[in-house]
C-alpha positions in Angstrom: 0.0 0.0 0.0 2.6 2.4 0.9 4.7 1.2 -2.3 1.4 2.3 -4.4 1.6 5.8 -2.3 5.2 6.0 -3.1 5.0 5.4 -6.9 2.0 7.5 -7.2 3.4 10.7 -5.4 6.7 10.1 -7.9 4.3 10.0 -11.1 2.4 13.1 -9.9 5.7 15.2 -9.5 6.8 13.8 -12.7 3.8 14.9 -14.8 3.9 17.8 -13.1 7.5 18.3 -14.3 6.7 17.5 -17.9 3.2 20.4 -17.8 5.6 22.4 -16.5 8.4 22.0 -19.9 6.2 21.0 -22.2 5.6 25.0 -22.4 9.1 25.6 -22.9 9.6 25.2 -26.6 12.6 26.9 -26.6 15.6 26.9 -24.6 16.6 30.8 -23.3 19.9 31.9 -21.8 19.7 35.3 -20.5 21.7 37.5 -18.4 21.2 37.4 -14.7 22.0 40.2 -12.2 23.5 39.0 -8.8 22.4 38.1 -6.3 19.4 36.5 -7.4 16.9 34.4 -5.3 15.9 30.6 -6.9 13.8 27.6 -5.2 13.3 24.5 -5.5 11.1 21.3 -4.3 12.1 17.7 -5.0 12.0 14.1 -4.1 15.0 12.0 -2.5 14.9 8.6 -2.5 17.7 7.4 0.5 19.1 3.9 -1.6 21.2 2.3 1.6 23.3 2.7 4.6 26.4 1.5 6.2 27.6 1.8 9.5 29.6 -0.4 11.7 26.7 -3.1 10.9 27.1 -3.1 7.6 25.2 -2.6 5.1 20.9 -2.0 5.6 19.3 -1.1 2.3 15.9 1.1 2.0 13.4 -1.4 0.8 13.2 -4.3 2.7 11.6 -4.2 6.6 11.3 0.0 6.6 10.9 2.5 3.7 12.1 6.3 4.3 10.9 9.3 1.5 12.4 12.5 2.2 11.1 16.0 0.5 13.3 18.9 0.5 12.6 22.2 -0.6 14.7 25.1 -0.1 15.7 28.5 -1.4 19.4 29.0 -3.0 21.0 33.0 -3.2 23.2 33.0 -5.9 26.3 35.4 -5.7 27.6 34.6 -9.1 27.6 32.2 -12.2 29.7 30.1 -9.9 28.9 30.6 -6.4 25.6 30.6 -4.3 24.5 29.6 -1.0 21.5 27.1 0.1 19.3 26.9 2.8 17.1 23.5 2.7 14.1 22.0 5.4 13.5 18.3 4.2 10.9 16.4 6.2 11.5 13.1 6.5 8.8 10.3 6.3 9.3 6.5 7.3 7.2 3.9 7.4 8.1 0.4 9.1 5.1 -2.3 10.1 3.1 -0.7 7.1 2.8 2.9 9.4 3.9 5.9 7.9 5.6 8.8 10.5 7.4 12.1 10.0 10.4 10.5 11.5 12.2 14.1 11.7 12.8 16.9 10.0 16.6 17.9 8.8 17.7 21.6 8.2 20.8 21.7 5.5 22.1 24.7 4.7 25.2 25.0 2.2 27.7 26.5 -0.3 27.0 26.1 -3.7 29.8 25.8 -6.0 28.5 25.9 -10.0 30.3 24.8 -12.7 29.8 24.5 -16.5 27.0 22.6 -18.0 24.5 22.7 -15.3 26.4 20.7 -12.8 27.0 21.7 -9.2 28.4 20.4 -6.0 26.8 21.8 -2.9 28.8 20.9 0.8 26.0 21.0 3.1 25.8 21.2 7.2 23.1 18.7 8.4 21.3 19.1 11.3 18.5 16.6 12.2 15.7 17.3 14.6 16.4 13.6 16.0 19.6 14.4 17.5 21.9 14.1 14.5 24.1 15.7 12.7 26.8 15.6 9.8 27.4 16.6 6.8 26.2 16.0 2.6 28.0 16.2 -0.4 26.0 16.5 -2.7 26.1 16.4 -6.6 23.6 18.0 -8.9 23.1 18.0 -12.8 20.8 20.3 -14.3 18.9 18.0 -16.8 16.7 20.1 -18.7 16.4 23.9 -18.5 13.9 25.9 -19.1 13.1 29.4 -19.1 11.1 29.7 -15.8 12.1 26.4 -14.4 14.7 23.4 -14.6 14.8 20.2 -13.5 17.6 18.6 -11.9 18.9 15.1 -10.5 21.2 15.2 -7.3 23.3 12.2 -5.6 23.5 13.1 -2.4 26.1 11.0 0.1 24.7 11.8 3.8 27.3 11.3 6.5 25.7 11.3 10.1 26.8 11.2 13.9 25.3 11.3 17.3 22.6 10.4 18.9 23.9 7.3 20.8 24.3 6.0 17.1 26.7 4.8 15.1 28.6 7.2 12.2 26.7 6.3 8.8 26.7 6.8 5.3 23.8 6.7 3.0 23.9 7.4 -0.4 20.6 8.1 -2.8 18.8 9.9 -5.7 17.0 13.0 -6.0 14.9 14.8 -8.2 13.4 17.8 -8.4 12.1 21.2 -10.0 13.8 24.3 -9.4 12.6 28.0 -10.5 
């Protein structure tokens, strides 16, 4: 049941992706003043962990969808800053809970051909904390909005728990 949820939610935010290109006919680069205020909304999907246990992957006994949305300022062509909220739902025994909510703010640095690494700051309202690379590719852009794909590689501590890493996929609209 929550798999049907799941898939559903991603096929909404996909169509709405595609409503929201299929406008764009034509791809636009302009000029942009700096600073400049952009936002974004998206869907990460976490893939698997590993701590000192081993490995524990996202689809067996519990399921975890996260949704961040945030607002970047962007100094330059090739430097911005991010500030993300990303509530974070699980569901285990077939009951789905906000499990926490994680505020990740971060430097953007943007290179050539839509790509950008962002070093976030993670900071979890379960007691965690850590950091996230994170890698993002612009894959189509439009003139009022692009949509992008992110790997992000979490890295958590605290809690009484041991240090992880959890790697995933993202996707999203930004505008």
């Amino acid at each position: 049941m929550l798999i049907s949820f799941t898939y559903r939610t991603i096929a909404v935010f996909l169509f709405a992706s595609a409503i929201v290109f299929s406008a764009k006919a034509q791809q636009t680069e302009q000029a942009h003043t700096y600073p400049r205020t952009t936002g974004y909304f998206s869907i990460m999907n976490p893939i698997g962990t590993w701590n000192k246990d081993g490995f524990h992957d996202n689809f067996s006994e519990v399921y975890t969808i996260i949704f961040p949305f945030g607002m970047n300022i962007l100094k330059s062509d090739k430097f911005g800053i991010s500030f993300e909220v990303a509530p974070v739902i699980r569901t285990e025994h077939y009951i789905p809970k906000v499990s926490f909510v994680l505020f990740h703010p971060g430097a953007m640095f943007r290179f050539k051909h839509g790509f950008t690494f962002i070093g976030r700051i993670a900071f979890e309202t379960n007691g965690r904390f850590g950091f996230t690379p994170v890698f993002n590719q612009v894959i189509k852009k439009g003139k009022d909005a692009s949509l992008f794909l992110s790997a992000p590689f979490p890295v958590r501590f605290g809690n009484n728990q041991p240090a992880s890493l959890t790697t995933g996929l993202q996707i999203g609209v930004s505008f």
